[in-house]
C-alpha positions as CSV (number, residue, x, y, z in Angstrom):
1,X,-11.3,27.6,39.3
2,X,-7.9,29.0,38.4
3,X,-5.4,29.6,41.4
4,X,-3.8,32.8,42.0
5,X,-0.7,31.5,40.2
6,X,-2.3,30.7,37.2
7,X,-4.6,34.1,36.9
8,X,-0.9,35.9,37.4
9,X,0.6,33.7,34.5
10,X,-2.3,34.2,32.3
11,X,-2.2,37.7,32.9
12,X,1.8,37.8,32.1
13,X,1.0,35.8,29.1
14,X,-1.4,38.2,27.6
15,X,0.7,41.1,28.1
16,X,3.3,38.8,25.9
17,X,1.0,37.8,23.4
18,X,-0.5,40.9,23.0
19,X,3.0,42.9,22.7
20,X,4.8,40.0,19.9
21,X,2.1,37.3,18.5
22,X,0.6,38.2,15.3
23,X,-3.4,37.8,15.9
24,X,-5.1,35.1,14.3
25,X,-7.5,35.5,11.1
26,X,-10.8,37.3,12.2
27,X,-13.6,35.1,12.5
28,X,-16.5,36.4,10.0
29,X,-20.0,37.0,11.7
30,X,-22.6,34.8,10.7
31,X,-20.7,31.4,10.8
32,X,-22.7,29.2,8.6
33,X,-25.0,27.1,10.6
34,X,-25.8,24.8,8.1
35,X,-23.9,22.7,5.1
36,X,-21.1,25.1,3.7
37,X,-19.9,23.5,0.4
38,X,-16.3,24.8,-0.9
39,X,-18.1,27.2,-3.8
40,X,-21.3,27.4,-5.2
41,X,-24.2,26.5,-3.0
42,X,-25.6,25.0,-6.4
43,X,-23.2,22.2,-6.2
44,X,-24.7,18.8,-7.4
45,X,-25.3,16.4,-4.5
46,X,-25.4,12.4,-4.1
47,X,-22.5,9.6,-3.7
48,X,-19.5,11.1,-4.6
49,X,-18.1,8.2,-6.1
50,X,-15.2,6.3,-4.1
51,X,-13.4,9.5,-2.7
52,X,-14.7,10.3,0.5
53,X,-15.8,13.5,1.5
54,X,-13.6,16.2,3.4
55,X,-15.3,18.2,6.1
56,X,-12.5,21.2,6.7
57,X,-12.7,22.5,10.6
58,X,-10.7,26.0,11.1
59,X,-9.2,26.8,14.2
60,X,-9.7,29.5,17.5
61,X,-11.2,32.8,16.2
62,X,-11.0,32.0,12.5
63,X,-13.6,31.2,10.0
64,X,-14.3,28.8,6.8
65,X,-12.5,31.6,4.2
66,X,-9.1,29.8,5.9
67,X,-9.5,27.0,3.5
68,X,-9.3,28.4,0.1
69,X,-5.8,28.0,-0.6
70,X,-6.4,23.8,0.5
71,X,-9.4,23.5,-0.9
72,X,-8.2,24.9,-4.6
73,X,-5.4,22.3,-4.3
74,X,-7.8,19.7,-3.6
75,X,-10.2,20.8,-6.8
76,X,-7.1,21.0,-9.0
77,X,-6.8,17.0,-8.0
78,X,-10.2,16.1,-8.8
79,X,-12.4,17.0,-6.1
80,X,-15.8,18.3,-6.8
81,X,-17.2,21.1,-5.1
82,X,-20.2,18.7,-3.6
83,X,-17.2,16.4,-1.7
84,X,-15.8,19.4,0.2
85,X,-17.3,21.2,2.8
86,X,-16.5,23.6,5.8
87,X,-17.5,23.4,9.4
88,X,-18.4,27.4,10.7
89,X,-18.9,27.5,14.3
90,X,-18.2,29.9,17.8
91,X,-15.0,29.6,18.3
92,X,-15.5,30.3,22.1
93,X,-17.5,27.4,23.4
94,X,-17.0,24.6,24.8
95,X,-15.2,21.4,23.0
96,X,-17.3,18.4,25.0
97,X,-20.5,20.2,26.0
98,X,-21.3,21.8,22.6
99,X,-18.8,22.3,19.5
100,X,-18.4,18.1,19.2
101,X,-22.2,17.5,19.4
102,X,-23.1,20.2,16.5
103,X,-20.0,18.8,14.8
104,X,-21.4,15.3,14.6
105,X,-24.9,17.1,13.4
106,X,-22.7,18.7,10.6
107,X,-21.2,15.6,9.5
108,X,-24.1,13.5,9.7
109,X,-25.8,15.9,7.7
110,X,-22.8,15.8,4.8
111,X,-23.3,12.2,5.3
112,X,-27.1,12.5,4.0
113,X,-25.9,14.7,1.3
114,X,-23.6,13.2,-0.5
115,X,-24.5,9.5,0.4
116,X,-21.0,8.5,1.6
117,X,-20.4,6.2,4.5
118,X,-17.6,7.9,5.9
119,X,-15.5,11.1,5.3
120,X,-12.4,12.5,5.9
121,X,-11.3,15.6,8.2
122,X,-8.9,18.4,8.0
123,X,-8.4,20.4,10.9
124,X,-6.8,23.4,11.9
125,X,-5.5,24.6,15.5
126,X,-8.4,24.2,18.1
127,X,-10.3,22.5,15.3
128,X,-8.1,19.4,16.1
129,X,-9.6,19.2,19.6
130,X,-13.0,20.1,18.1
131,X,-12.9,16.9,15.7
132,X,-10.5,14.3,18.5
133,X,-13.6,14.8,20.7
134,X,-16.3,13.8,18.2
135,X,-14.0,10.4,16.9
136,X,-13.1,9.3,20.4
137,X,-16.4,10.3,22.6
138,X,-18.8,11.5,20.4
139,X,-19.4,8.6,18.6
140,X,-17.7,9.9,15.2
141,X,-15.2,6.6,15.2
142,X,-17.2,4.4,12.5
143,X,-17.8,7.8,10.4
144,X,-14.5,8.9,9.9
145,X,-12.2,7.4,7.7
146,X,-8.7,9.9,8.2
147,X,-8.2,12.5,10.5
148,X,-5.3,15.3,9.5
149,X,-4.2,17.9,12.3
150,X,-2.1,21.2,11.3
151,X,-1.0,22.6,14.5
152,X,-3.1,21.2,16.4
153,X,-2.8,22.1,20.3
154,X,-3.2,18.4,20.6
155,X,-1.3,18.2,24.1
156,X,-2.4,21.6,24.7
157,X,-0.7,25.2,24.7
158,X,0.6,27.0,26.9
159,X,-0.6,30.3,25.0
160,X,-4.0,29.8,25.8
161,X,-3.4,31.0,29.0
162,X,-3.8,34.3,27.9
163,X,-7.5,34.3,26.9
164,X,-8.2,31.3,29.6
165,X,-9.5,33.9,32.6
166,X,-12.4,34.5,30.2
167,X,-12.8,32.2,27.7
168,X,-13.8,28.4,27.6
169,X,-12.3,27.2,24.6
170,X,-9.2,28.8,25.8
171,X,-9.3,27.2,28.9
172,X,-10.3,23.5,27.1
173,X,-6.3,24.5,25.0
174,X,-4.6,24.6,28.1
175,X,-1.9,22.0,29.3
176,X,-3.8,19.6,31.0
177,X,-7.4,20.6,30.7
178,X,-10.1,18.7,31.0
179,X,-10.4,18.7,27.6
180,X,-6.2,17.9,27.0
181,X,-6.6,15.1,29.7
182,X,-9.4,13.0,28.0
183,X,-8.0,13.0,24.7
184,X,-5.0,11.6,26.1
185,X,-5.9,9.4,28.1
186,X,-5.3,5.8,27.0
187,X,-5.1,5.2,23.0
188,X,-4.8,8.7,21.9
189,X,-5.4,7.6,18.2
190,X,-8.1,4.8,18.6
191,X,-10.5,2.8,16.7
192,X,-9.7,2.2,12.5
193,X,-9.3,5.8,11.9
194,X,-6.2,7.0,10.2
195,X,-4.3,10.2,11.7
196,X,-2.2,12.3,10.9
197,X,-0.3,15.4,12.2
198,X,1.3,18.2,10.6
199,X,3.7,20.8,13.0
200,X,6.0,23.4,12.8
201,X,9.1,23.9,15.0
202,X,8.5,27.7,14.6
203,X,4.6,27.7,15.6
204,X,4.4,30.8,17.7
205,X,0.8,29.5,18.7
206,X,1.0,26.2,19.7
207,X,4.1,25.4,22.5
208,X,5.9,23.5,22.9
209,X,5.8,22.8,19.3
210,X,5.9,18.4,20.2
211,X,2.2,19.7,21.3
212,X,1.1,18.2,17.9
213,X,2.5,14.7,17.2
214,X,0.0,12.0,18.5
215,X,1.3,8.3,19.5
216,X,-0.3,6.2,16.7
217,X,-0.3,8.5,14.0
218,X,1.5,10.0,10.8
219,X,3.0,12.8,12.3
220,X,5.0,15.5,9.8
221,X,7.6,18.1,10.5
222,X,7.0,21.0,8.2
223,X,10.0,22.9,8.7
224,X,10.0,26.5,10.0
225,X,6.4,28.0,9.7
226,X,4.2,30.2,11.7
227,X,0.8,28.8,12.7
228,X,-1.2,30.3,10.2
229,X,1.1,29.4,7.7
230,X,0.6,25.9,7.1
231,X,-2.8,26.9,5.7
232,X,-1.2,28.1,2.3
233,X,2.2,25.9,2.2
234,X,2.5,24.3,-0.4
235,X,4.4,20.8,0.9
236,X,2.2,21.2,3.8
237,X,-0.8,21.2,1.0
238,X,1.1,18.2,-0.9
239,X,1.2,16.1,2.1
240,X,-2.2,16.1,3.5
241,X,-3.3,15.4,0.1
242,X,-1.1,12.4,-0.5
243,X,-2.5,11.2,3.3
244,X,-6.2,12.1,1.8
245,X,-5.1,9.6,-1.6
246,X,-3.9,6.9,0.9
C-alpha cells in the first residue's frame, strides 16, 4: 500500500513525465507468445555450433521490433537467424509472480530448439529485472552463460513512480521494491554467469543514472544518450558484442 506521500510524489511525477519525457516505443499488440526468431520464421534449427544463443528481452511498454538495429550488427558478425531470438511479453505484470516464470519457459524452449546448453541475454530497461530474476531465483543460473543490461533500472528508478499508483511492473522499478530489494540483496551478480552493464549519464528514464552498474560485473559508461538510444549506438552495439565474443 502506497502512503499518502508517495501517491502525492507519484502524482507530481507524472505531471513531470508527462510534460518533458519523450514516451517510450509503443508496444505492438499481439506480443509473440511463442519462439520469435530475429527474421524468417523458416530459420533452420539444431545446435548452433559453439556460439551460444542470444535471447533479446525489450524493456517497459516496448516490443521485439526494438532489436533490429542489434540484431543486424550481430548477423553482420556471423550470427544466424536460428541463434537469435526475442522475448515478447505484457509489459505490465509482475517481475516474480509471472514475467520470470514464462521467461524461463521461453528459454527452455530456445534451449530445445537449437540444442545449446546455455545462451546468452541482452536486455533492455525493465527487461534487466525481468531476466536478474530468472538467473538469481528462477533457477536460470546454470542456463545462462552472459547477462548484458542497457539501462537497466537495476537499483530501481525513481521515474516509475509515475505509472506505480496503477501499474505492477511500475511499482516492481521503484527504489526499493520488492522486486529492487531481492535482487540486491547479497551477491547481486551470482553464480558463473558473466554480467555486464551498459548506462548513460543522460538517461532521462532510469535515475539516478549509477541505477545500472551492478557490484561484480562489466559495467560501461556510454557517454551522453537518452534511454532509448543505446538501442541503435553504435559503440553501445560494439561493446555488447565484444562482451558476447568473450
Amino acid at each position: 500500500m502506497l502512503t499518502v506521500r508517495q501517491r502525492l510524489l507519484a502524482l507530481l511525477t507524472l505531471c513531470l513525465a508527462l510534460l518533458a519525457a519523450p514516451a517510450l516505443p509503443a508496444q505492438a499488440s499481439g506480443a509473440p507468445s511463442g519462439l520469435v526468431q530475429a527474421q524468417a520464421s523458416g530459420a533452420p534449427s539444431g545446435p548452433a555450433g559453439a556460439r551460444n544463443p542470444v535471447v533479446f528481452v525489450h524493456g517497459y511498454n516496448a516490443d521485439p521490433g526494438v532489436w533490429g538495429s542489434l540484431r543486424e550488427d550481430l548477423r553482420a558478425d556471423g550470427y544466424a537467424d536460428s541463434e537469435l531470438f526475442s522475448f515478447g511479453y505484457d509489459t505490465h505484470q509482475s517481475v516474480n509472480e509471472v514475467l520470470s516464470g514464462r521467461f524461463a519457459a521461453y528459454v527452455d524452449g530456445v534451449r530445445r530448439q537449437t540444442g545449446a546448453a546455455r545462451v546468452d541475454l541482452v536486455a533492455h530497461s525493465f527487461g534487466s529485472l525481468v531476466t536478474r530474476w530468472y538467473v538469481k531465483f528462477g533457477g536460470g543460473g546454470p542456463y545462462v552463460d552472459r547477462w548484458v543490461s542497457l539501462a537497466g533500472p537495476n537499483r530501481g528508478t525513481s521515474t516509475a513512480w509515475a505509472c506505480a499508483l496503477w501499474d505492477q511492473a511500475c511499482r516492481d522499478m521503484t527504489p526499493g521494491s520488492y522486486v529492487v530489494r531481492n535482487l540486491n540483496s547479497g551477491d547481486e551478480t551470482p553464480g558463473t554467469v558473466r554480467y555486464a552493464t551498459f548506462w548513460s549519464h543522460c538517461d532521462e528514464v532510469v535515475n539516478p543514472d549509477d541505477s545500472v552498474p551492478l557490484t561484480g560485473a562489466a559495467n560501461a559508461p556510454v557517454g551522453c544518450l537518452k534511454h532509448n538510444d543505446l538501442l541503435g549506438d553504435d559503440p553501445t552495439s560494439a561493446g555488447v558484442r565484444s562482451f558476447l565474443r568473450s
